[in-house]
C-alpha positions in Angstrom: -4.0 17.3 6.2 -2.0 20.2 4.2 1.7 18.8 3.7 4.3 21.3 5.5 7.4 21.8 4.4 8.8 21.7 8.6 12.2 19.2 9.2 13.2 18.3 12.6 9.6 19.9 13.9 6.4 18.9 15.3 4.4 19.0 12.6 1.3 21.7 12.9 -3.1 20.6 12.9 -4.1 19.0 10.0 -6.1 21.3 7.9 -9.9 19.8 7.5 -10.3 16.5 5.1 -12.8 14.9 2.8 -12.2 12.5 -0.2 -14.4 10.2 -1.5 -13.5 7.2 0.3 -15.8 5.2 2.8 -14.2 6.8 5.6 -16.5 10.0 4.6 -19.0 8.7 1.7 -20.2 5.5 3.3 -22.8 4.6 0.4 -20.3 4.5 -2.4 -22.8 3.5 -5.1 -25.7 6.1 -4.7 -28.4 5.5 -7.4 -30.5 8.4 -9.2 -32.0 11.0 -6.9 -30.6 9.3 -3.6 -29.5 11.5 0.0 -26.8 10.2 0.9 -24.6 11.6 4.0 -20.9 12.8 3.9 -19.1 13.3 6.2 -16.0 16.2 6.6 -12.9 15.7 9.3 -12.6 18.9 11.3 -9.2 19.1 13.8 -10.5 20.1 17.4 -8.4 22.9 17.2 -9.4 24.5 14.0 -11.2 27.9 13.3 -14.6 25.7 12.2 -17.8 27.0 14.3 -20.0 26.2 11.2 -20.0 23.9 8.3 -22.7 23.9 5.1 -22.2 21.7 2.0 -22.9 23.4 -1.5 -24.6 21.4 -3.9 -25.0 22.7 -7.8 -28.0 20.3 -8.3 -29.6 21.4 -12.1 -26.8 23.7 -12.2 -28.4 26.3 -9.2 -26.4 26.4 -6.1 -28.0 25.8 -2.9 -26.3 25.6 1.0 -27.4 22.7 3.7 -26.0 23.0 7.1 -24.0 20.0 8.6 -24.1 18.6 11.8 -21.7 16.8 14.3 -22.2 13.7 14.4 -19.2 12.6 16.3 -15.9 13.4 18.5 -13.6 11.0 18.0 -10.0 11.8 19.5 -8.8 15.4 18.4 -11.2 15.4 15.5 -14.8 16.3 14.6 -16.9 15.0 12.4 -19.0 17.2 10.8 -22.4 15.0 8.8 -24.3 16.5 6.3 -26.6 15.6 3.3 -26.4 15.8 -0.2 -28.5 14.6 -2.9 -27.1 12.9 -5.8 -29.6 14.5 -8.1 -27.8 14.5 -11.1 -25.6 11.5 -13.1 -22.8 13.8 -11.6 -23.5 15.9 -8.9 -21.3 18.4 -7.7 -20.5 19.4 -3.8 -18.0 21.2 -1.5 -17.7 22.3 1.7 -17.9 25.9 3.3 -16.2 26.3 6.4 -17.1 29.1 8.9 -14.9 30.8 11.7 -13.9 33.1 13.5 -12.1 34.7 10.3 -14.8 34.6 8.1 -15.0 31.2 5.5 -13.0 29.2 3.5 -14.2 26.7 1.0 -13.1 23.1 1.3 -13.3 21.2 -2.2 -11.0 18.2 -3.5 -8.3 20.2 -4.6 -7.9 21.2 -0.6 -8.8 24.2 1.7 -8.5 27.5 -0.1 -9.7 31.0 1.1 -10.7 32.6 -2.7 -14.1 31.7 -4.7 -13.3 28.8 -7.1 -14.9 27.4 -9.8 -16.7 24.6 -10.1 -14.9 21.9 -11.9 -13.0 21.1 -8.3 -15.8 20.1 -6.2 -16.5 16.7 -5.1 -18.5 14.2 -7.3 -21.3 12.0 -6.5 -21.6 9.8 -9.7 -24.5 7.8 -10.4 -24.0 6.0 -13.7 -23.0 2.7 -13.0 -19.7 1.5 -11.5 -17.0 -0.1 -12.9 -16.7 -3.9 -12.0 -15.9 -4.7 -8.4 -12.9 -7.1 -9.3 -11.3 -4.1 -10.7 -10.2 -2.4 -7.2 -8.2 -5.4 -5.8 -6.4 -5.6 -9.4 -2.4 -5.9 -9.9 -1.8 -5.6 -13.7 0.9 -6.8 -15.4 1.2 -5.7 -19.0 2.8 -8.1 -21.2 4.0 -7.3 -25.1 3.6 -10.5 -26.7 6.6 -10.3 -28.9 9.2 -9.9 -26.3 7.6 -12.1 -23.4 8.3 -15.4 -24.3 8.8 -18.3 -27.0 7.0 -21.3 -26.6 8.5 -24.1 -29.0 5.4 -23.9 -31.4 7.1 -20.6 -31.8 10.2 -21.9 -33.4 8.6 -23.6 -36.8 6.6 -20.6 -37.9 7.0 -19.0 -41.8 7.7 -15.1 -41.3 6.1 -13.0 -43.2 7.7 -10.5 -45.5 8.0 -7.5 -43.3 9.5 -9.1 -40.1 13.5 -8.9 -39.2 13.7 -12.1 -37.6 15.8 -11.5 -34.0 16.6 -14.0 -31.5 16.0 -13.3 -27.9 19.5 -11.8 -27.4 19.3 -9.3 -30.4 19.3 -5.5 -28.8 16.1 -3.4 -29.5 16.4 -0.9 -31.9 14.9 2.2 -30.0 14.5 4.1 -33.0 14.5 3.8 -36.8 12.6 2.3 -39.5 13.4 -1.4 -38.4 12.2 -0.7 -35.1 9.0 -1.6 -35.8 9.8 -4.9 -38.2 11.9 -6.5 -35.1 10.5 -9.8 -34.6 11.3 -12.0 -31.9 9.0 -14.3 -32.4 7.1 -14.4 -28.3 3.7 -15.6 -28.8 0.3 -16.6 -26.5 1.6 -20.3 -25.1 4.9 -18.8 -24.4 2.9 -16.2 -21.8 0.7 -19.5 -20.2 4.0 -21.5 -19.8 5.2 -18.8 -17.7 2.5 -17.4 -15.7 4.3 -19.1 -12.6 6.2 -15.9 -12.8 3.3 -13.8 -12.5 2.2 -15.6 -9.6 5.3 -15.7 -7.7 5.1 -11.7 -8.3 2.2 -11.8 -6.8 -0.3 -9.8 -9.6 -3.8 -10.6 -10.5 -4.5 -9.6 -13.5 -2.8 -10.2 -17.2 -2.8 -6.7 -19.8 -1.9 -7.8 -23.6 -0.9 -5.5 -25.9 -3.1 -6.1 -29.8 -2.6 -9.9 -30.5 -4.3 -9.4 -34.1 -2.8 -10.0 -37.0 -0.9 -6.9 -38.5 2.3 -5.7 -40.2 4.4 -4.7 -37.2 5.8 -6.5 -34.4 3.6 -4.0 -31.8 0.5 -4.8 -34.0 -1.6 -1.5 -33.4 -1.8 -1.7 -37.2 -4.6 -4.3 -37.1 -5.0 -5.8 -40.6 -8.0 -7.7 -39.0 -10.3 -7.9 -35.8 -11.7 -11.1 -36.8 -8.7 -13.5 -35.7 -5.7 -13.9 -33.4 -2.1 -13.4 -34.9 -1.3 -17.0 -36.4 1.8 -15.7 -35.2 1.0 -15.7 -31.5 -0.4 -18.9 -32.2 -3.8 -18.0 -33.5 -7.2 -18.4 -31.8 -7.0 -21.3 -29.9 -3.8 -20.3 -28.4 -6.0 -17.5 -26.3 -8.3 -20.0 -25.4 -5.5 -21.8 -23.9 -4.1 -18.8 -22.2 -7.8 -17.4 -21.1 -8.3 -20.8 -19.5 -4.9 -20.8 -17.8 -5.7 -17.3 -16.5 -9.5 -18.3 -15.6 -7.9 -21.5 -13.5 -6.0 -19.3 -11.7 -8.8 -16.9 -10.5 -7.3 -14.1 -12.7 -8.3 -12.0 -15.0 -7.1 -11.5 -18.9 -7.6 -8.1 -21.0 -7.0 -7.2 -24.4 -6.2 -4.0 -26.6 -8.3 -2.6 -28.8 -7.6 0.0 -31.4 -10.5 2.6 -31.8 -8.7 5.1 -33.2 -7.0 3.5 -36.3 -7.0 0.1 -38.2 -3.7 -0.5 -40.1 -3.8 0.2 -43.9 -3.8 -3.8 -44.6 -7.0 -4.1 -42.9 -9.6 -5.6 -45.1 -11.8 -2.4 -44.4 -9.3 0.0 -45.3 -8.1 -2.1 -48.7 -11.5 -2.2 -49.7 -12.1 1.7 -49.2 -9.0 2.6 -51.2 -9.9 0.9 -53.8 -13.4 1.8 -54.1 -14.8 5.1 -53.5 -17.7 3.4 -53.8 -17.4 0.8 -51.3 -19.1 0.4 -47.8 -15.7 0.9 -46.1 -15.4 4.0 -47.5 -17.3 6.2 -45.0 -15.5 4.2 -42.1 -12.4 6.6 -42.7 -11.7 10.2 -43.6 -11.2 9.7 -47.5 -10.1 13.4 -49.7 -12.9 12.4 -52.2 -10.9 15.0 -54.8 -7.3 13.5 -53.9 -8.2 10.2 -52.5 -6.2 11.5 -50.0 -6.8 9.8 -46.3 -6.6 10.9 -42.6 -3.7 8.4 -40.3 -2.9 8.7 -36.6 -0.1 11.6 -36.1 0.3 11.6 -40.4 1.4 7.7 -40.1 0.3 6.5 -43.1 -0.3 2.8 -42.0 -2.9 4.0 -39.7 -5.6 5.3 -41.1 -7.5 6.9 -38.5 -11.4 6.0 -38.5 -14.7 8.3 -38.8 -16.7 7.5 -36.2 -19.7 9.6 -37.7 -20.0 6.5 -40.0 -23.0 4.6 -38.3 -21.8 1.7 -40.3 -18.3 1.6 -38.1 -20.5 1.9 -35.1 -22.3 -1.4 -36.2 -19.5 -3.3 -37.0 -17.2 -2.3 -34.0 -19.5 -2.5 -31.6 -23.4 -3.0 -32.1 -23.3 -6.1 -34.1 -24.4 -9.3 -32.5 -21.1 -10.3 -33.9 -18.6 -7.4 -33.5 -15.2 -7.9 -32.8 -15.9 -5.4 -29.3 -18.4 -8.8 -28.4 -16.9 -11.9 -30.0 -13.7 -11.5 -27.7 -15.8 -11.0 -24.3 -17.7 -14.7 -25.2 -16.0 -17.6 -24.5 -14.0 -19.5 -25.8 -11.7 -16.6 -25.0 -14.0 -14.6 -22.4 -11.6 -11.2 -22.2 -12.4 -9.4 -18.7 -12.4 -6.2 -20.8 -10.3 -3.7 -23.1 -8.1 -1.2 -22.3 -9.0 1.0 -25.6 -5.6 2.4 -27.6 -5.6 6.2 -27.9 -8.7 6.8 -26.3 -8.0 10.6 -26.3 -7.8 10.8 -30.5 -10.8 8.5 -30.6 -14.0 10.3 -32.0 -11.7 13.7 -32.5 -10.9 15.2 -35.9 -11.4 19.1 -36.6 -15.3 19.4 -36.2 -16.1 16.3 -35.6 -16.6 15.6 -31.6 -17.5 12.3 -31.2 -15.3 11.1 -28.5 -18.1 11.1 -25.7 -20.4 9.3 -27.7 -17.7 6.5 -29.0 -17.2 6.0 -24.9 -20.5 5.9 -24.0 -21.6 3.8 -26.6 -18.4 1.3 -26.4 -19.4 1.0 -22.8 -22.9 0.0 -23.1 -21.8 -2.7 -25.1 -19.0 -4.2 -23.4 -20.9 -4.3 -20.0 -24.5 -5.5 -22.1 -22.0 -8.1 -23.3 -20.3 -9.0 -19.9 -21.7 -7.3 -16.9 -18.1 -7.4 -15.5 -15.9 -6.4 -17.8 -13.9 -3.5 -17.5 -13.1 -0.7 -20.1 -10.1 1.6 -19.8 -8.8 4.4 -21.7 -5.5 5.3 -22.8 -4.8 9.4 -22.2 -1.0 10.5 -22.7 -2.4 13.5 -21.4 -4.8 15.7 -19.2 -7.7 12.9 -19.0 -9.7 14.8 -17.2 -12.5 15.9 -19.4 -13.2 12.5 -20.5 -14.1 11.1 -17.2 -17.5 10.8 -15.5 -19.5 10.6 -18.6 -20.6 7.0 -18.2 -18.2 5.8 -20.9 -14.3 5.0 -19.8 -13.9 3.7 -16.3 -11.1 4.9 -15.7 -7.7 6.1 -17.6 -4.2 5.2 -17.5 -2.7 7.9 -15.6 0.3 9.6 -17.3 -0.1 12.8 -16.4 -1.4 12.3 -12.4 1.3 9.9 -11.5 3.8 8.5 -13.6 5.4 12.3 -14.8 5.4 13.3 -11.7 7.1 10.0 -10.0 9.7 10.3 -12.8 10.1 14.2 -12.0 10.8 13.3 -8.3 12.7 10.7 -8.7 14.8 10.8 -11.7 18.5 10.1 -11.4 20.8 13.0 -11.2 21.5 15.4 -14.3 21.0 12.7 -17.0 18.5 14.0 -19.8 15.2 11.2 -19.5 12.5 11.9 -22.6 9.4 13.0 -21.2 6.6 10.7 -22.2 4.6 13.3 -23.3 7.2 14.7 -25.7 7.6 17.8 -23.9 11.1 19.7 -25.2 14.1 19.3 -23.0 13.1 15.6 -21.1 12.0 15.1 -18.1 12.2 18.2 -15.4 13.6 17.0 -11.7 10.9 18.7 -9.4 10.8 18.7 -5.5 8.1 16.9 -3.7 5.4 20.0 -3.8 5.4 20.5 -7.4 5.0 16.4 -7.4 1.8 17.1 -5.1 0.6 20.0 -6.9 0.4 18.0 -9.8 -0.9 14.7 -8.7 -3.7 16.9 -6.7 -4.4 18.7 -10.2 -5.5 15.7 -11.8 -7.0 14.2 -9.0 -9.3 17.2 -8.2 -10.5 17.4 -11.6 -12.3 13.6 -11.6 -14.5 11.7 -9.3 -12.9 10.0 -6.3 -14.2 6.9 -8.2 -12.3 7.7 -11.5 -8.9 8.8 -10.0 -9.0 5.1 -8.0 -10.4 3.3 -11.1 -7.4 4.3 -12.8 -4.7 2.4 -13.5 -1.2 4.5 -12.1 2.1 2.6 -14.0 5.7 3.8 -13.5 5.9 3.4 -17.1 4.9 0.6 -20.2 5.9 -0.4 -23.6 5.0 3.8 -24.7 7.5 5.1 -22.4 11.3 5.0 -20.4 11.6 2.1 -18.2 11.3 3.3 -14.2 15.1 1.7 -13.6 16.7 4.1 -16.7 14.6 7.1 -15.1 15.7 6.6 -11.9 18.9 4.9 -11.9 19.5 2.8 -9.4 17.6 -0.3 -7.6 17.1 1.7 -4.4 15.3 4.6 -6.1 13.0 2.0 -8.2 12.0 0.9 -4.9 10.6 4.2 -3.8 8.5 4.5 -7.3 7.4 1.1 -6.5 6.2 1.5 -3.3 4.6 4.8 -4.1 2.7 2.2 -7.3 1.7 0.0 -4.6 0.5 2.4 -1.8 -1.3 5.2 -3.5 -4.7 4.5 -4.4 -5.8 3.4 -7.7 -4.9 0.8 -9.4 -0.8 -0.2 -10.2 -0.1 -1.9 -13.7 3.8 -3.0 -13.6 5.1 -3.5 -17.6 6.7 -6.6 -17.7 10.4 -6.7 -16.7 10.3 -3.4 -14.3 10.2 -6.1 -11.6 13.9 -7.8 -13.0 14.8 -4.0 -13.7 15.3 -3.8 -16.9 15.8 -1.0 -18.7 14.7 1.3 -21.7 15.4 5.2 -23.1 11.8 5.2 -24.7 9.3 3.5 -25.2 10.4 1.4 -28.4 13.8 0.7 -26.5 11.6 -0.7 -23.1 10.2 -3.2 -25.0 12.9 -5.2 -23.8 12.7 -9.5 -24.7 12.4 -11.4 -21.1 15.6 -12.7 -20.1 14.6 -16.1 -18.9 17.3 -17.8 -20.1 19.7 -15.6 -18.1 18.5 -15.1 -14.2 21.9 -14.4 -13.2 21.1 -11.0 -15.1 18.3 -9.9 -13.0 18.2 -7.9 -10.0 16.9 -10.2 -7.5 16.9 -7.4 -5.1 13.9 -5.4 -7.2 12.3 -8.5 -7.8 12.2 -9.3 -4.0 10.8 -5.4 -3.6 8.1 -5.8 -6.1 6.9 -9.3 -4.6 6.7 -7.8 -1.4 4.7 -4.5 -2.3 2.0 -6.2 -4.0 1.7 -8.5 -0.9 1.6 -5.7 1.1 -1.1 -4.0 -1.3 -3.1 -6.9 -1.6 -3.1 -7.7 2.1 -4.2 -4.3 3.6 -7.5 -3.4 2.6 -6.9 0.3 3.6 -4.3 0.5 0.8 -7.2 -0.4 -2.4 -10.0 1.0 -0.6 -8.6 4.1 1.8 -8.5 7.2 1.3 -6.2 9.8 0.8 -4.1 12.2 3.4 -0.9 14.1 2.8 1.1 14.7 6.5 4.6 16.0 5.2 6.5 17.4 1.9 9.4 18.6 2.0 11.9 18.4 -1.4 13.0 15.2 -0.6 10.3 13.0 1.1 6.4 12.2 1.4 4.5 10.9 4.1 0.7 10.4 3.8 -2.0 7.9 5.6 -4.3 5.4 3.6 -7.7 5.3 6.1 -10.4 2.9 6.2 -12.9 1.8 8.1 -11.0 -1.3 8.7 -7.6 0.2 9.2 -4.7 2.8 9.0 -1.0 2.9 6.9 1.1 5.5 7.0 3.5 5.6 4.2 7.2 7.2 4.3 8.8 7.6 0.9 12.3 9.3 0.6 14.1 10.0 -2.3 17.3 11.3 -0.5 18.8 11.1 2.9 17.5 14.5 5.4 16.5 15.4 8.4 14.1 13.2 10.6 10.6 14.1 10.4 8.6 14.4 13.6 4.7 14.1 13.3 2.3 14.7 16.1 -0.8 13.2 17.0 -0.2 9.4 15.7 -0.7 6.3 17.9 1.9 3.9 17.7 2.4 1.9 14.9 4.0 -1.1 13.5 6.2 -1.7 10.8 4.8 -3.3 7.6 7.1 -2.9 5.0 10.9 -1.4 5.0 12.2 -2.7 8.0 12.5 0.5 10.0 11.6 0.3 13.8 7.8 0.4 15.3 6.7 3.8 15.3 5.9 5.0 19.4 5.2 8.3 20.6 7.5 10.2 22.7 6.7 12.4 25.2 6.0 15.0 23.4 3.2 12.9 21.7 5.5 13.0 18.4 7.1 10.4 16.4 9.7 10.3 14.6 10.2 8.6 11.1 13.6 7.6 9.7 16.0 10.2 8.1 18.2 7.4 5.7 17.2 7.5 2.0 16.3 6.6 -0.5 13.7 5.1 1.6 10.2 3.2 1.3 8.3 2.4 5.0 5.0 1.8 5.8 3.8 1.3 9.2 -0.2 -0.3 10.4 -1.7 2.0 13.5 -3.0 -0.5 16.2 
């Protein structure tokens, strides 16, 4: 349905539908060279007499003509074929009236040619591991989680400030990253009854190698755990605490960069004759070296070297391998700066490294998950058989901030952009989400993992202010599909200017200062995520925008929720053509048609509702 930007009114025919959910692509896993039927949602009363598919198979367009298959209240479904002839194959819809036709592809219903790269996907390469759709992560920063008291006798090394857990974080500066506050593995098992009283399912840790700052993407090795988080045997601990549990545990891998004290890199400096020479970008007439943004500490690697390749990831013993076998058994990586990976002037590597990555990780563990970080547009890097998915900046958590954010005060913008973070109504938030969306498979967009923020970026409380606007964000984490990764601390709100600044210690030792009231939010959401199937495996419909609210439906085959979210108090909404409904999450009333056929959702706000059809 198109949203419409009507208060107080009946709200008009939804426009025709398709995403990729089960609802309309009932084999989701189609192999090589399969027909599979899809399925498209036509409103009785739409101008739709005809409806073909376009396929692009081998790159030459062709047209098949649907069918109806069914009638089911005021809408007809319309069934046709298409044949996933390619790894991705590309289809959209042409719809035929009375008015000529209008294409329908998963950006929405336009009435102008449009290219390609919006069309539905049919991908064929392998999917990601099941597990990773019914996923809550929680990203933890080992330094700042918590101590355990193995933690306390522990020589420093040279470059660390020591803190304790009450010393403010230094947002910015050269000591920011020489903070040390000592939080290490046995400190995260001894308090993953927190985790489970929140409710999540799966653990994120940022690098636990050994390195020269306290956020350790300077890697000095791969070959062994921080002694400082309590060394190798201290993940075994916490990957059996996490196993016991039915969990799952991943780590963070830097392909991108090692730091400059990493045995590799100490070796190639040293020796332009050396091995580890052609595993970086070495000046051969200056000695000169290429680093991550100009960072000198991280020295970005050359991924044209098949000697890196070998020793990152194709090795029986690489260090992509050794942490997917037990002892430690890692459910997968989430890979650091995914986007710069495999890039540098002509060199275009990036869809190789992926690829490549993933056929080892999955040959190693046939369940283990690989995801990439992108700051920015993502899109291009999708669908190739290499990332499963992405952590979704741009195609959720910019735009949540931009809706949400609290009044006139400036918020940095994640992605650096001049000026902070713009305040946006709720169709520019829609515009931009679909943007993204349209632009991946169905399968990518829900295999990606949407955040309100992590240890890069603002906390979600300092963005939006107040406990009552958190909970909108939140909800909006929890109900949307694909899948919500909560950074440590949101769920106390805590809060953070930037990204060094969020990386806020734990406050354990002080529950009087956290808001019990988020906490009590966040529990609840992920129970309500994990208990309604339609909200990790529905599909997607937009019902109403206007500036300051969103509705939209999550449908399944084994259910429907409707979701209100409402940054600011307005006038009611009114939507026609909904059964009644009970009330899941919010505490509003049972929704129940009036007679009119309408009902009404609730004006107050900020406000988070969700309501289950019967």
């Amino acid at each position: 349905m198109s949203p419409t930007p009507h208060h107080g009114a009946v709200a008009p025919s939804p426009l025709p539908h398709h995403d990729g959910s089960a609802l309309y692509v009932p084999e989701q896993e189609p192999a090589l060279g399969d027909v599979v039927d899809v399925f498209v949602r036509v409103p009785a009363g739409a101008d739709v007499r005809q409806v073909h598919v376009r396929t692009t198979g081998d790159g030459e367009p062709r047209f098949t003509e649907a069918v109806v298959d069914r009638t089911d209240g005021a809408d007809v479904w319309w069934r046709v074929p298409v044949e996933a002839r390619n790894p991705v194959s590309n289809y959209r819809f042409m719809l035929s009236g009375s008015r000529g036709h209008r294409w329908l592809n998963a950006a929405g219903v336009v009435a102008h040619d449009v290219p390609d790269n919006g069309d539905f996907r049919l991908v064929t390469h392998a999917p990601p591991p099941a597990w990773a759709r019914d996923a809550v992560i929680y990203q933890i920063f080992p330094d700042r989680f918590a101590r355990s008291a193995a933690a306390e006798g522990r020589e420093l090394p040279d470059w660390a400030i020591p803190c304790d857990w009450d010393t403010p974080v230094i947002g910015r500066g050269p000591e920011t990253p020489r903070q040390f506050y000592g939080g290490d593995l046995d400190g995260v098992t001894g308090r993953l009854d927190h985790l489970d009283r929140l409710g999540v399912n799966t653990v994120y840790l940022t690098p636990i190698f050994p390195a020269r700052s306290n956020h350790r993407y300077d890697a000095a090795s791969f070959d062994t755990v921080d002694p400082l988080l309590g060394g190798d045997a201290a993940l075994a601990r916490l990957a059996d605490a996490v196993r016991a549990r039915g969990w799952r545990l991943l780590g963070d891998i830097t392909s991108n960069h090692t730091g400059d004290a990493h045995e590799w890199f100490t070796r190639a400096a040293a020796d332009p004759c050396a091995p580890e020479r052609e595993l970086y970008y070495f000046d051969e007439v200056s000695g000169d070296y290429e680093s991550w943004n100009g960072v000198r500490s991280l020295p970005k690697l050359n991924w044209g070297s098949a000697e890196l390749r070998r020793r990152f990831a194709t090795a029986g013993d690489s260090l992509l391998r050794r942490w997917l076998r037990p002892p430690y058994g890692l459910d997968g990586w989430r890979v650091d700066v995914a986007n710069m990976t495999g890039r540098r002037g002509a060199d275009a590597y990036t869809h190789e490294v992926a690829a490549l990555l993933r056929e080892v990780v999955v040959r190693t563990r046939a369940d283990a998950l690989l995801m990439a970080e992108h700051g920015h547009d993502h899109t291009g890097d999708l669908d190739r058989n290499g990332w499963h998915g992405t952590m979704n900046y741009v195609g959720f958590t910019d735009p949540v901030w931009s809706w949400l954010r609290h009044g006139d005060q400036l918020v940095p913008n994640f992605l650096g952009t001049p000026g902070g973070v713009v305040r946006r109504d709720a169709d520019a938030v829609l515009a931009t989400m679909d943007a993204y969306r349209s632009l991946v498979s169905w399968r990518s967009y829900t295999h990606s993992w949407q955040l309100l923020g992590s240890h890069d970026s603002a906390r979600i409380r300092t963005v939006v202010g107040d406990a009552a606007r958190q909970e909108v964000a939140a909800g909006l984490l929890a109900t949307m599909p694909g899948t919500p990764m909560i950074f440590a601390g949101d769920e106390l709100g805590l809060t953070g200017t930037n990204g060094e600044g969020s990386r806020t210690p734990m406050p354990w030792h002080r529950p009087e200062s956290w808001d019990a009231s988020t906490f009590a939010a966040y529990r609840a959401l992920v129970a309500l995520r994990r208990a309604e199937p339609a909200l990790r495996h529905g599909g997607l419909r937009w019902l109403h925008a206007d500036a300051d609210t969103l509705v939209f439906l999550r449908e399944a085959p084994t259910g429907t929720v409707l979701v209100l979210a409402r940054r600011a108090a307005g006038e009611p909404v009114r939507l026609a053509g909904l059964r009644a409904a009970e009330n899941l999450y919010g505490g509003a009333p049972a929704l129940r048609p009036d007679a009119d056929g309408a009902v009404t959702l609730p004006a107050d706000g900020p406000t988070f509702q969700a309501w289950r059809f019967s």
